[in-house]
The first five atom37 places (N, CA, C, CB, O) and aatype in JSON, in Angstrom:
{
  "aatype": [20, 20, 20, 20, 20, 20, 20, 20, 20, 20, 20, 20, 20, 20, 20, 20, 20, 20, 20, 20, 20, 20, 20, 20, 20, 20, 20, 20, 20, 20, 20, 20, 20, 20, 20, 20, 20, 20, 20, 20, 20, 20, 20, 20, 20, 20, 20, 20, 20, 20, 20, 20, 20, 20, 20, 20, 20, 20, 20, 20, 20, 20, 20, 20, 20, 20, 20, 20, 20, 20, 20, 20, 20, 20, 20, 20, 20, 20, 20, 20, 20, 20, 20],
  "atom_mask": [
    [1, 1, 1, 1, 1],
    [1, 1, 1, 1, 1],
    [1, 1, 1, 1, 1],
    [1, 1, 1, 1, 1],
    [1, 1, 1, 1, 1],
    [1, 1, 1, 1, 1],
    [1, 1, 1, 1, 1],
    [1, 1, 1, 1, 1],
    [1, 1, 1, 1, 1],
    [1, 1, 1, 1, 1],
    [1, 1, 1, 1, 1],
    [1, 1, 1, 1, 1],
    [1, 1, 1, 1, 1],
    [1, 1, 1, 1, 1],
    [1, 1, 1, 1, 1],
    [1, 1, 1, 1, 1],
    [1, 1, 1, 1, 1],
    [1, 1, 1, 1, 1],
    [1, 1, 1, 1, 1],
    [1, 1, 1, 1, 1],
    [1, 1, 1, 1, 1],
    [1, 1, 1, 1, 1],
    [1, 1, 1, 1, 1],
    [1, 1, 1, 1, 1],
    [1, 1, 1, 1, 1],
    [1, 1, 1, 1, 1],
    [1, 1, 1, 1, 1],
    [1, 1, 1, 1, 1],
    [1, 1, 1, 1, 1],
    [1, 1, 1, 1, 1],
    [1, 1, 1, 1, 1],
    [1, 1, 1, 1, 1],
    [1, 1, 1, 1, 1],
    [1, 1, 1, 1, 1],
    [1, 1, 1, 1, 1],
    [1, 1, 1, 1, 1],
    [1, 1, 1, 1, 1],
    [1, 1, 1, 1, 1],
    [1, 1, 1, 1, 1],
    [1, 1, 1, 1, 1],
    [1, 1, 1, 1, 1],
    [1, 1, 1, 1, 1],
    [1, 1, 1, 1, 1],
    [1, 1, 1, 1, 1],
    [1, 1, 1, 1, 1],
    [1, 1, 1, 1, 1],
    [1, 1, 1, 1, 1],
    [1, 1, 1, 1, 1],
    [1, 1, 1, 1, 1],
    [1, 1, 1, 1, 1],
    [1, 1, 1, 1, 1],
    [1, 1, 1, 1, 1],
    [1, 1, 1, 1, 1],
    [1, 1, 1, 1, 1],
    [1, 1, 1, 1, 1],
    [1, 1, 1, 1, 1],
    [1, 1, 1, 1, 1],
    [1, 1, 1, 1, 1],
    [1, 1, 1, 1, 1],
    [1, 1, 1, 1, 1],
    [1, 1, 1, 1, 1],
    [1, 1, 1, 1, 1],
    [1, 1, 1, 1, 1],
    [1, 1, 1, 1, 1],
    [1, 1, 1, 1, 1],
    [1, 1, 1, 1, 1],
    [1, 1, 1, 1, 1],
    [1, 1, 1, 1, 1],
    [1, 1, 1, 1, 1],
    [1, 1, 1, 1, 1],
    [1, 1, 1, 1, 1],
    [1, 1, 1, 1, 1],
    [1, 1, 1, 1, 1],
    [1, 1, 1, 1, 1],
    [1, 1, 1, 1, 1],
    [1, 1, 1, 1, 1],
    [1, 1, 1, 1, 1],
    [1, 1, 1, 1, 1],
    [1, 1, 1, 1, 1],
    [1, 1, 1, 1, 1],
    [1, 1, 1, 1, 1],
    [1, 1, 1, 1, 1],
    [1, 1, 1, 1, 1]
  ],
  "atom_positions": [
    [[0.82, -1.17, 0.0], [0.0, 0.0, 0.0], [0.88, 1.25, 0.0], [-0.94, -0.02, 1.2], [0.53, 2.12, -0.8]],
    [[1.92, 1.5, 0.71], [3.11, 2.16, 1.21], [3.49, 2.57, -0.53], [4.36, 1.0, 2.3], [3.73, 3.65, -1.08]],
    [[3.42, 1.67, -0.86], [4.22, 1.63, -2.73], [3.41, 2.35, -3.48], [4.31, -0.01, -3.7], [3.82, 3.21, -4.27]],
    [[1.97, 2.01, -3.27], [1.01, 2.65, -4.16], [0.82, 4.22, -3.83], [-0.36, 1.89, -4.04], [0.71, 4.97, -4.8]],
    [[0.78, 4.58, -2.96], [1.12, 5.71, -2.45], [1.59, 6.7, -2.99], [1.7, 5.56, -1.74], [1.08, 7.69, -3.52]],
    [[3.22, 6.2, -2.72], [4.47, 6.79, -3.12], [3.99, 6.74, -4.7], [5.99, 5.88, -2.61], [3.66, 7.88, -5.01]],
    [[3.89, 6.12, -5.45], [3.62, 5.97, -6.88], [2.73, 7.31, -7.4], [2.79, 4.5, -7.12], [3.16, 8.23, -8.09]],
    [[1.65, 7.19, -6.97], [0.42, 7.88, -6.72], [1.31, 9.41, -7.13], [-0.38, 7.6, -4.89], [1.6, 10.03, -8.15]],
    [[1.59, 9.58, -5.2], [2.26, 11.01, -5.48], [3.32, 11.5, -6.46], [2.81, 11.35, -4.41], [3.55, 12.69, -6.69]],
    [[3.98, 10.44, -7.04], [5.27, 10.42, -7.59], [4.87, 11.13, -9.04], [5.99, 8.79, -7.65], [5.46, 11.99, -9.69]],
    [[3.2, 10.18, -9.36], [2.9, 10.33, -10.6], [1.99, 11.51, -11.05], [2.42, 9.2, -10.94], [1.62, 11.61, -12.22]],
    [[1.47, 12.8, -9.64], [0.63, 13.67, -9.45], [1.22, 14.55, -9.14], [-0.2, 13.47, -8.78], [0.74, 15.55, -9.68]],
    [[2.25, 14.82, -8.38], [3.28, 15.68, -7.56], [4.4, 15.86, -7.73], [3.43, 15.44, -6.56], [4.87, 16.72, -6.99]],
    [[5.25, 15.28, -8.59], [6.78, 14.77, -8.52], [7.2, 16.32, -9.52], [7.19, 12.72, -9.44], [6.69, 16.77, -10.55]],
    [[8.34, 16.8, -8.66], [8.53, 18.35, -8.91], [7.6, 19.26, -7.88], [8.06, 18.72, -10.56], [7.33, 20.37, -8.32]],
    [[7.25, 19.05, -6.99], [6.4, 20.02, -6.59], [7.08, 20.32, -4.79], [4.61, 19.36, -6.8], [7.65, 19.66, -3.92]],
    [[6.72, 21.33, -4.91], [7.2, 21.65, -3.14], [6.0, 22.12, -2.57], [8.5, 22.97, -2.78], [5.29, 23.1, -2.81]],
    [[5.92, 20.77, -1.41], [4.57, 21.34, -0.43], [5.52, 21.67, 0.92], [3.02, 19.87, -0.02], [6.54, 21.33, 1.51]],
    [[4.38, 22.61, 0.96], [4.63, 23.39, 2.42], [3.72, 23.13, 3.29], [4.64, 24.88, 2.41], [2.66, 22.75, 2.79]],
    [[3.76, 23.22, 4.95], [2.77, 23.39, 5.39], [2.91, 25.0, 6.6], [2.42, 21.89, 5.92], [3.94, 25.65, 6.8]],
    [[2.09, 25.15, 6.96], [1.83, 26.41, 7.69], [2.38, 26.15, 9.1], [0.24, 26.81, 7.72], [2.42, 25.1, 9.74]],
    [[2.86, 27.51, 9.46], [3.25, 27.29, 10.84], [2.46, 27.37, 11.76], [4.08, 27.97, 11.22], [2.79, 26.96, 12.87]],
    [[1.41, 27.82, 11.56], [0.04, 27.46, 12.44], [-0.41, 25.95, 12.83], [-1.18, 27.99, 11.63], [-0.7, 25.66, 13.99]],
    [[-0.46, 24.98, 11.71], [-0.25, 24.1, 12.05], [-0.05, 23.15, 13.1], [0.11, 24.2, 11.69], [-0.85, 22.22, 13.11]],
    [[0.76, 23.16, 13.93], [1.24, 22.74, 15.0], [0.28, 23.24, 16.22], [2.64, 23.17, 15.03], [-0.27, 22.59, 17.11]],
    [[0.31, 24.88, 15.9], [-1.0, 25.49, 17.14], [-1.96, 24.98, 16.9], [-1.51, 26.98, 17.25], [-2.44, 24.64, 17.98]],
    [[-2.92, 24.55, 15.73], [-3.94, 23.38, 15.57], [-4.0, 22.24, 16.22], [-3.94, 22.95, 14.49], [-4.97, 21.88, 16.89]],
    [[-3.09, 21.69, 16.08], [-2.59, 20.37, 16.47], [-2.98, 20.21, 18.09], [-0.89, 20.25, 16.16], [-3.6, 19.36, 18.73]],
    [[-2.41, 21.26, 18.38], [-2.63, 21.27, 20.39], [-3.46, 21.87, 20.6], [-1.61, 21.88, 21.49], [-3.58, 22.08, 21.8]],
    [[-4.34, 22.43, 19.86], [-5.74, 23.6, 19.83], [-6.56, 21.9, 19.72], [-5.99, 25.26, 17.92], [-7.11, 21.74, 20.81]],
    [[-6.71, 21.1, 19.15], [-7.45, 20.0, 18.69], [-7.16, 18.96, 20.57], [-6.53, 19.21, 16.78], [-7.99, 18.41, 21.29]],
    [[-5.58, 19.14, 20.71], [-5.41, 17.97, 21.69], [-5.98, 18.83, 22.65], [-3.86, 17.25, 22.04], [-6.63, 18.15, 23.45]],
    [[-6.01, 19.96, 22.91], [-6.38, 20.44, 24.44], [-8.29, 20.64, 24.22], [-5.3, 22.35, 24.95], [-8.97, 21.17, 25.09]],
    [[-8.62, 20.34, 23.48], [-10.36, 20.19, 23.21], [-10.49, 18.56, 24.06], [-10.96, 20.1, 20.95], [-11.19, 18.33, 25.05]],
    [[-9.38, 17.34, 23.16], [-10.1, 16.55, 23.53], [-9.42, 16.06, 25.22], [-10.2, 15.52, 22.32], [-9.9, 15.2, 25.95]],
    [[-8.38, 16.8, 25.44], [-8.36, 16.61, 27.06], [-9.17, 16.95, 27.86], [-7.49, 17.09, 27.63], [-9.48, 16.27, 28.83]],
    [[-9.77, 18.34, 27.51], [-11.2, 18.73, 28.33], [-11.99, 17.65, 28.45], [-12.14, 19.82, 27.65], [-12.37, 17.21, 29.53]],
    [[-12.35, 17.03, 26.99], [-13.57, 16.12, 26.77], [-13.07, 14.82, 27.88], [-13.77, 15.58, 24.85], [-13.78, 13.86, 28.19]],
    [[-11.81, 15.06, 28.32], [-11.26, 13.38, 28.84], [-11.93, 13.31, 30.05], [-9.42, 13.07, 29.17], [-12.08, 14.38, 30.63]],
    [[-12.33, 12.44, 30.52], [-12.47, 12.11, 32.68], [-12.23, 11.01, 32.94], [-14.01, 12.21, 33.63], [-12.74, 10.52, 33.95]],
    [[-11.39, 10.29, 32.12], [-11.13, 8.87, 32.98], [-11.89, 7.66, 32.16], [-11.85, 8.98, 34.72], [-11.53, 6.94, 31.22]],
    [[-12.87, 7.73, 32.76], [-13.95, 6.73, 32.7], [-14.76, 6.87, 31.7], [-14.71, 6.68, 33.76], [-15.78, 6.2, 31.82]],
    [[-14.64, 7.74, 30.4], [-14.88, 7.82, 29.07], [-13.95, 7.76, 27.86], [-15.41, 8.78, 29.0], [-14.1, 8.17, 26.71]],
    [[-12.64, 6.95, 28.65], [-11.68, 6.54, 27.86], [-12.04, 5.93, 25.99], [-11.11, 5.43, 28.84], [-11.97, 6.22, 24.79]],
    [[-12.43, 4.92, 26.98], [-13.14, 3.72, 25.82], [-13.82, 4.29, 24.59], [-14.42, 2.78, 26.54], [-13.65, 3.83, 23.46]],
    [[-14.74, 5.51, 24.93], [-15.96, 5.88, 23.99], [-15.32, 7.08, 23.28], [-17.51, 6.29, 24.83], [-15.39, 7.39, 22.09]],
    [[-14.7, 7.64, 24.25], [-13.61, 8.99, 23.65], [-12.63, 8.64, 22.45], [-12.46, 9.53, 24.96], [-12.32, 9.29, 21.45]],
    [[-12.22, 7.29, 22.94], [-11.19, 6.5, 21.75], [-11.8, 6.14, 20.47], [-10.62, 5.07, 22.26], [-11.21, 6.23, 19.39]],
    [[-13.07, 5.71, 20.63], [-13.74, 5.18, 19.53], [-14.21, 6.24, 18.68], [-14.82, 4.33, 19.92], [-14.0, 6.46, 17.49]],
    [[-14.66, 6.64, 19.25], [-15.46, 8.34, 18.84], [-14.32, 9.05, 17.7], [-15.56, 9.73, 20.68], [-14.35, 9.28, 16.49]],
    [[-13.25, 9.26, 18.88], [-11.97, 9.56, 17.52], [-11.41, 9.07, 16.69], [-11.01, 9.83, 17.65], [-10.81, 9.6, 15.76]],
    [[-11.55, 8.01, 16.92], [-11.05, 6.9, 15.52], [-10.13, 6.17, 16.1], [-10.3, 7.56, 14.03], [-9.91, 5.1, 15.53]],
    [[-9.3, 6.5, 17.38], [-7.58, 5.87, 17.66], [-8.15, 5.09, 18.57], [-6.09, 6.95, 18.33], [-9.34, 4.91, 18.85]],
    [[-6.73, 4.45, 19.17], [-6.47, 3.41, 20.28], [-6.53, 3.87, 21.67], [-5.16, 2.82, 20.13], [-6.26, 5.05, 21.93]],
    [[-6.85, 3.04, 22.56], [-7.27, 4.02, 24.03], [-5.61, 4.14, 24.19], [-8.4, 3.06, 25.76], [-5.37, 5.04, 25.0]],
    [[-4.73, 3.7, 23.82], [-3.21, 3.48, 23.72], [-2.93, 5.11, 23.4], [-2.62, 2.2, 22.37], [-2.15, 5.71, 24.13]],
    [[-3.4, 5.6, 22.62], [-2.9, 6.51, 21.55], [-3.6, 7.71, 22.88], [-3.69, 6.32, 19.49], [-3.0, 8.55, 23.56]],
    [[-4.63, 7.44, 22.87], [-5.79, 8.65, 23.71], [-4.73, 9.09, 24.71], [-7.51, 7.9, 24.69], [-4.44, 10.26, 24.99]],
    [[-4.07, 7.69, 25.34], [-3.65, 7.8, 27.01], [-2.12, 8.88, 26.32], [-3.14, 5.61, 28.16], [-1.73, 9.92, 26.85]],
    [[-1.67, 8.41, 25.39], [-0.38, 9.13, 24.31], [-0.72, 10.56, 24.71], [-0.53, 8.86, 22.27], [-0.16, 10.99, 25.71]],
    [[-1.53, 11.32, 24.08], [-2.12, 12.7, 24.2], [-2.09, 12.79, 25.16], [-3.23, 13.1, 23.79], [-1.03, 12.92, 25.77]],
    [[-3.43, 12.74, 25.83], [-3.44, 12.95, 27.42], [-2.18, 12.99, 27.87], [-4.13, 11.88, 28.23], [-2.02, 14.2, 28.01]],
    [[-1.15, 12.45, 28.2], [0.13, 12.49, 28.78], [0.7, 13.58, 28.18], [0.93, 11.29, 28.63], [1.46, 14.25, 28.89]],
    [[0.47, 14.0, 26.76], [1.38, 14.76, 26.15], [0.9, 16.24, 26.44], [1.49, 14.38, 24.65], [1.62, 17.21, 26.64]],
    [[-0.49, 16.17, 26.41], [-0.92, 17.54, 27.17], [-0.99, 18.2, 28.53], [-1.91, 17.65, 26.98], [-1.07, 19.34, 28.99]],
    [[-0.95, 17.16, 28.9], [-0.47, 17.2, 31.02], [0.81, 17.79, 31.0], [-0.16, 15.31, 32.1], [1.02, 18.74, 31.75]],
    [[1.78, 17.32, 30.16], [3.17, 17.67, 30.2], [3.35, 18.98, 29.43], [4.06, 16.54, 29.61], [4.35, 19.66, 29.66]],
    [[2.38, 19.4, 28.5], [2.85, 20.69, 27.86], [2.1, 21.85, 28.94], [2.27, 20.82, 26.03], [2.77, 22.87, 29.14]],
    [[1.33, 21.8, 29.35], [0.61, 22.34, 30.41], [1.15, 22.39, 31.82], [-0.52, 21.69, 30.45], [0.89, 23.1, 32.79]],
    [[1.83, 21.59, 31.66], [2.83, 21.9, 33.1], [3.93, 22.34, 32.81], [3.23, 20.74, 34.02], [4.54, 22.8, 33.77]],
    [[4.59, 22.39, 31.56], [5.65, 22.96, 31.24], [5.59, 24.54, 31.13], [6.03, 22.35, 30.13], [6.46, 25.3, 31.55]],
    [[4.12, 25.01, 30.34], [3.63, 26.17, 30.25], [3.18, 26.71, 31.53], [2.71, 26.16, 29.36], [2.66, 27.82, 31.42]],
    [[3.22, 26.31, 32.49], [2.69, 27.06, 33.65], [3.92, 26.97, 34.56], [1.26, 26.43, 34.34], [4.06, 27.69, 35.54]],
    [[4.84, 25.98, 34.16], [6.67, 26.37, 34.97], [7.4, 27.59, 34.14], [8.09, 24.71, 34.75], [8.52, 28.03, 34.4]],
    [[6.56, 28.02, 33.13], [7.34, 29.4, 32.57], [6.61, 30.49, 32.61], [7.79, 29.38, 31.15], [6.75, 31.58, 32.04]],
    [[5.81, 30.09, 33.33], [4.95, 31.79, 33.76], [5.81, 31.94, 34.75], [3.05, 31.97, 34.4], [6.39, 31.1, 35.44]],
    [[5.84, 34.14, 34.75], [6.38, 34.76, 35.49], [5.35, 34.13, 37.19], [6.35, 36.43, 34.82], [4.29, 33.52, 37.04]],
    [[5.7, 34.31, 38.08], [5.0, 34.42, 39.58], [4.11, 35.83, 39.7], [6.32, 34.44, 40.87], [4.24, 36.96, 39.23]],
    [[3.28, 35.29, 40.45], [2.78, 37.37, 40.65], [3.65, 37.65, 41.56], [0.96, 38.02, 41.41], [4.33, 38.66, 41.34]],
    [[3.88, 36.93, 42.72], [5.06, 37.3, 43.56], [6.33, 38.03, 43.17], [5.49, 36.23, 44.0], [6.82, 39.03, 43.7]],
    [[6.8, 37.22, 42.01], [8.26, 37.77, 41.1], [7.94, 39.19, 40.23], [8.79, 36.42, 39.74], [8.83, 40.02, 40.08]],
    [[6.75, 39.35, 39.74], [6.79, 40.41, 38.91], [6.08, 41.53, 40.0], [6.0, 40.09, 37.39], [5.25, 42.33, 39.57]],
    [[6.48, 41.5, 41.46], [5.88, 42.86, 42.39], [7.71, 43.46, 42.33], [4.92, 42.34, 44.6], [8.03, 44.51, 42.88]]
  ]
}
């Protein structure tokens, strides 16, 4: 399938330069921090299905947004620090 693919594009695209946007990426975590809201645990299962992925993949995110969210709130100034 991998082959047909590559073929595909080779035979539609070949010479061409795609770009994508640097927004992009802010989508990306604009999309994951929607469905962390949507998360509580115990709607793993239906949350997974619903999106199409693996509760594997769900628990992936979730972890990945806990960690960008705690990273983003270890680089806020303090109100303490900015008196």
């Amino acid at each position: 399938m991998a082959n047909a693919i590559a073929d595909h594009l080779a035979d539609y695209w070949s010479g061409q330069t795609i770009t994508f946007p640097k927004e992009y990426q802010r989508r990306l975590s604009k999309r994951d921090v929607e469905i962390y809201e949507r998360y509580n645990g115990p709607n793993r299962a239906e949350l997974a299905r619903e999106l199409g992925i693996s509760e594997r993949s769900l628990y992936k995110l979730i972890a990945r947004v806990r960690r960008r969210l705690k990273d983003q709130a270890a680089n806020r100034p303090q109100l303490f620090e900015m008196i």
